[in-house]
C-alpha positions in Angstrom: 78.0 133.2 -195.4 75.4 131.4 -197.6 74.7 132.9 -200.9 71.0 133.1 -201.6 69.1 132.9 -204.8 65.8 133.0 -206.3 63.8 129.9 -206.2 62.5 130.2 -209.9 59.0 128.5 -209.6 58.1 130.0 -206.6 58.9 133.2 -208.5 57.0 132.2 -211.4 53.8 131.3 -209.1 54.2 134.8 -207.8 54.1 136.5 -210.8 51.2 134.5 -212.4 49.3 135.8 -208.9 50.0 138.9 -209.7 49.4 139.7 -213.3 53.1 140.0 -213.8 53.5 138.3 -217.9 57.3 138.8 -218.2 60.9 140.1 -217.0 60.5 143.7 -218.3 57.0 143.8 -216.4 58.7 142.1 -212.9 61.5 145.0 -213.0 59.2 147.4 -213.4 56.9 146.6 -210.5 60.4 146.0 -208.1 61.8 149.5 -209.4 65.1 147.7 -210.6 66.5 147.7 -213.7 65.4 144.6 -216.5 69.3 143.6 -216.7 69.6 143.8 -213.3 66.6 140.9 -212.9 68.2 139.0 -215.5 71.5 139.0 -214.0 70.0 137.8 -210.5 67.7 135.2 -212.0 70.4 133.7 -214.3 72.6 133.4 -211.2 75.6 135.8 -212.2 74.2 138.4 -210.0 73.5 137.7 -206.0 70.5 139.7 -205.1 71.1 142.4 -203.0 69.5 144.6 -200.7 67.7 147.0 -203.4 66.5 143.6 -205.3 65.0 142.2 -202.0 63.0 145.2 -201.2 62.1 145.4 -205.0 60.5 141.7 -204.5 58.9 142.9 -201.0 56.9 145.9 -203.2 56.5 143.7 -206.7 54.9 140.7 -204.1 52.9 142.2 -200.6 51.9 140.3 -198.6 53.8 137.4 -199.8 56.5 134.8 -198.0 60.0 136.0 -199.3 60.8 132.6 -197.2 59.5 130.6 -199.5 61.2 132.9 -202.7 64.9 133.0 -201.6 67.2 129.5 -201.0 70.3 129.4 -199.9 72.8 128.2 -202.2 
């Protein structure tokens, strides 16, 4: 099964849309813990379920499509 990650510029554009300024902030908004968003952004950490639905509430209305690649 393909491992998916988090396409960092889409990510980036996201959070610029939304006000978001910085890790701490984005963690916050998904209900997830900072280290936690570190973890999965520097690529030791798959996202998993909580993470996905953290990105679903930090970004409404937005394509998680275009967010998450598989690896």
């Amino acid at each position: 099964m393909p491992r998916l990650r988090i396409n960092r510029s889409v990510l980036n554009d996201y959070m610029a849309a939304e006000g978001i300024r910085s890790r701490n902030a984005l963690a916050k908004r998904m209900g997830v813990n900072s280290a936690t968003v570190y973890r999965v952004l520097s690529g030791s950490q798959a996202p998993g379920e909580r993470f996905y639905l953290g990105l679903k509430t930090a970004f409404p209305g937005r394509s998680m499509d275009d967010l998450l690649v598989k690896q």
